[in-house]
N, C-alpha and C positions, 0 to 999 in steps of 0.2 A: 435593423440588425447591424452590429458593426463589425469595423473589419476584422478583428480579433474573432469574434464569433461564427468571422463567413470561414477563417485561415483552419481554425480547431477543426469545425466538421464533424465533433464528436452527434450524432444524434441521439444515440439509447446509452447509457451507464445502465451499469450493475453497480451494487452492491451487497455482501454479504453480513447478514447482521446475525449474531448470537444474543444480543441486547445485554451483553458484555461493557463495562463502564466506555471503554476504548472504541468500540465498536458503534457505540451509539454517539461518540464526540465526531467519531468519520462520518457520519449520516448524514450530522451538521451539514459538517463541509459539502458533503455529496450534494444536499438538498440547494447549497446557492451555487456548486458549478452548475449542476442540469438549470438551475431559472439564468444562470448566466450568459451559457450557450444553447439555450432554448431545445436541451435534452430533455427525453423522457427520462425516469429514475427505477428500475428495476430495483427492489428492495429482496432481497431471498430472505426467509430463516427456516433454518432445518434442522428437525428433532432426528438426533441421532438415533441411527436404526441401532447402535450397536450400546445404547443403553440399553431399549428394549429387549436385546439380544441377554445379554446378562440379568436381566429382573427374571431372566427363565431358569438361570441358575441358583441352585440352594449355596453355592459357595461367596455368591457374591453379597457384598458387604458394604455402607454407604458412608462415608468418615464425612466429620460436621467440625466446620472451620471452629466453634464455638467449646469444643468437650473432645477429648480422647475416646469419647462413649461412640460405637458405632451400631449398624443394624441390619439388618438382613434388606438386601436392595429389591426392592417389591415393583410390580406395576402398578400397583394403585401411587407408589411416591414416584415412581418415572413419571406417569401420567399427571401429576399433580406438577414435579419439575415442567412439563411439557408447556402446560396451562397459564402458568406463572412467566414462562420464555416467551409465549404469544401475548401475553395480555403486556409484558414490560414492550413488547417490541410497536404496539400496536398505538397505547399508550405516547413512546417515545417518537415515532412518527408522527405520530396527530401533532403533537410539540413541536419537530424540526420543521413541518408545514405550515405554521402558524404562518400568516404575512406574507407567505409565499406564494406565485402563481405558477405551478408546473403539474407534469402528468405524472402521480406516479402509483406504482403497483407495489405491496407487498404481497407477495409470493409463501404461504406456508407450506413445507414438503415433509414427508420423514422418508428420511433415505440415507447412504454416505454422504457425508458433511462436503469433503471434497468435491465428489462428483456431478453433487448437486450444484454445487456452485460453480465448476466449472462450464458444467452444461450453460448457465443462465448466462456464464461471460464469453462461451464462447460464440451466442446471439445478440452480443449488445457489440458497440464499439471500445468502451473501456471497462474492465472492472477496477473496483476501488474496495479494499481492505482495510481492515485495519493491522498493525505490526504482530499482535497478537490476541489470543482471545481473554480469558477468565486469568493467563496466569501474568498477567500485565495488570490488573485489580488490586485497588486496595478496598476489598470487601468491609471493612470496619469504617472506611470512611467514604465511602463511595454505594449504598445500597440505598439513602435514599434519592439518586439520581435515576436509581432503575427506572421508574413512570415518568421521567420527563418534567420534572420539578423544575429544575433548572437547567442548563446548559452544560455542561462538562466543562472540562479545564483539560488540555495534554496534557499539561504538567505535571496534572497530579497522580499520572501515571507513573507505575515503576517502570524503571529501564528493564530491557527482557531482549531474549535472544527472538530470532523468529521462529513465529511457533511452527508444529510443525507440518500442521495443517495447507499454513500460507507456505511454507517449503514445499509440500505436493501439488500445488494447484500450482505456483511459479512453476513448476517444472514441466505439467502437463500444457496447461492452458496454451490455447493456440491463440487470444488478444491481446492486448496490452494487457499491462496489471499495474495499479499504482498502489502503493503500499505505505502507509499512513504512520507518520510515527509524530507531528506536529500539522497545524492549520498550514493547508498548501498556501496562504495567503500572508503567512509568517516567513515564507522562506526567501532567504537572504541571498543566496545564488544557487546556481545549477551546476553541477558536473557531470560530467559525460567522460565514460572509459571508452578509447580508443585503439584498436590494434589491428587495423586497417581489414579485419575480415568482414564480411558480407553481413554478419549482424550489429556490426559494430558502423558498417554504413546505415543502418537504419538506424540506429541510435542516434547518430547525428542529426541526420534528416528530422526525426520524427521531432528532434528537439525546435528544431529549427521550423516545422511547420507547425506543428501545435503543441508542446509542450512550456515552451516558455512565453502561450500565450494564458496557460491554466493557470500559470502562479504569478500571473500580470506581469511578466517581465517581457513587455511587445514589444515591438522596434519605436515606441514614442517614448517607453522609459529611456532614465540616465542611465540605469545601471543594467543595460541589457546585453554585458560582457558575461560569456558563460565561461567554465574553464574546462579544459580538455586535458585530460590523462592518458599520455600518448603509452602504450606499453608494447615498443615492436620486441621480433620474436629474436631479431638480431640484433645487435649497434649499427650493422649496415645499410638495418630499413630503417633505419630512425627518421632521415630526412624523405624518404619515399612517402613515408604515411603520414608525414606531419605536410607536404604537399597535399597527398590525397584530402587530407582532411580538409585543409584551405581551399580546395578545391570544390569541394560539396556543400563548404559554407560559404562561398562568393556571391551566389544568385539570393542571399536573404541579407547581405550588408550588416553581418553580425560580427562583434569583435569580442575575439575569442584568447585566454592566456593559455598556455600553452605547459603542461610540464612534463617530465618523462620519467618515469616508472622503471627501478632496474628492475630484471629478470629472475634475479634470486628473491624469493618468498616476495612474491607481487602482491599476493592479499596483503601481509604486512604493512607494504612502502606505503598501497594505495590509501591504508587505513591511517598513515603517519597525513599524505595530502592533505587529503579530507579533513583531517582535525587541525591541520593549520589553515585548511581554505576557510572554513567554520569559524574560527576565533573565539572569544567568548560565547558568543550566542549558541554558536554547537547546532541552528538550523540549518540545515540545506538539503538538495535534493538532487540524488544520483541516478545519471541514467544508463542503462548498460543493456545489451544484448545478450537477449537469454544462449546464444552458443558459446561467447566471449568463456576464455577458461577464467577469467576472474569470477565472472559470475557461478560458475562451478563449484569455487574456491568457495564463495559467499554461502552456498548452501550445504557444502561439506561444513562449513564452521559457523553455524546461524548464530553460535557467541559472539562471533567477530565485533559486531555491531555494536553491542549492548552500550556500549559508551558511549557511543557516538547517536546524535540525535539526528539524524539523518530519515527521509523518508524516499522511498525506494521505485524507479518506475521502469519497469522492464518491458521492452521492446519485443515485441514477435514478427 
């Protein structure tokens, strides 16, 4: 084992899969972090109970990406949906395992989509997501990747706000969450929001202990300068917490850029950073504390993003 793998410590990942285009390019990745840090791989997929719920109803109706033509929403077509979700999912796994040597489980449940999943992540050490489900698809060109044909592509995903699914589990889930919007193995640097309160110290830390050992940026890389988005609540604390912070980062020998966030509309400025830290490529990966009020801001406004190629890793 090495040292990157002793630092991380991650031992069980979750996963949630809808076997959604998106969802099953995250699986990808999921499937060589667990053989990289010699994690188990918790795979979930859950048949919504609250389709089932509505095939009870006469008023419900089923709209087809293909015809304006719609139908009465039955249990024999939920169930047939249901059938088609396991078999892509089952399918798509068998594929990401190919070559691979790790433990992993898929999990089939029907129940809330949410709470099933946050159940399973909040048993593991990480969950891992993808940015959104079905409405990040391009169904026309993207359905025969459902069986595991070939390998997905990010890219060929549409930009989407976060769904809103991944907005309730960020908000409940008591582990990490990483949230997938390119290959963590593509991303060009790390940001980390800062505003010196008590989650915004884990944010730090947990960067520094094992998060920028996931996207290979360990202390034997060149480029293992992360950047830090100082946001104090005053001008006063500016200098307090930009110590603090040098302070939590001393004992890992990490060199960090530094810049500071005004106080009026902070989602904003933080979102101007970020697309200048980004540059052309538009990959990177922000780390933030789920108390931080920016992160608050982030899920009041799950549009915020959309343009920005960013994948998302929240701290608990």
């Amino acid at each position: 084992m090495s040292i990157s793998q002793k630092q991380v410590g991650i031992d069980k990942i979750a996963l949630a899969l809808d076997a959604s285009p998106l969802s099953i390019a995250v699986m990808d990745e999921a499937v060589i972090m667990a053989e990289t840090f010699g994690a188990k791989l918790s795979i979930v997929c859950i048949k919504d109970e609250t389709l089932s719920k509505l095939a009870k109803s006469s008023i419900a109706r089923t709209v087809s990406p293909f015809s304006s033509c719609n139908q009465n929403l039955t249990m024999e077509f939920v169930d047939g949906m249901f059938q088609l979700q396991e078999q892509a999912a089952r399918s798509a796994l068998n594929y990401a395992l190919s070559g691979h040597d790790i433990e992993a489980e898929l999990i089939i449940k029907e129940g809330c989509v949410s709470n099933e999943i946050i159940e399973e992540g909040n048993s593991s050490d990480l969950l891992i997501m993808g940015w959104s489900g079905w409405q990040s698809a391009n169904f026309y060109s993207s359905t025969h990747t459902f069986f595991g044909h070939k390998r997905l592509d990010f890219s060929s995903q549409s930009p989407a706000k976060l769904g809103s699914t991944v907005r309730r589990i960020l908000d409940t889930s008591t582990k990490p969450v990483l949230i997938m919007r390119d290959r963590i193995s593509d991303v060009s640097h790390i940001s980390v929001i800062y505003d010196g309160s008590p989650e915004a110290d884990k944010a730090i830390k947990m960067t520094a202990e094992k998060i920028r050992y996931i996207t290979g940026l360990s202390l034997a890389a060149a480029t293992g300068e992360i950047n830090i988005i100082l946001r104090p609540e005053d001008s006063k604390d500016e200098d307090a917490i930009l110590k603090k912070c040098e302070d939590l980062l001393y004992p890992f020998n990490i060199n960090a850029h530094y810049e500071v966030v005004e106080r009026t509309k902070p989602l904003t400025k933080v979102l101007d950073i970020l697309s200048k830290q980004a540059g052309d490529e538009n990959k990177g990966l922000l780390v933030i504390g789920d108390g931080t009020k920016v992160f608050k801001e982030i899920l009041k406004h799950p549009e915020a993003f959309g343009s920005l190629h960013y994948s998302l890793f929240v701290c608990k």
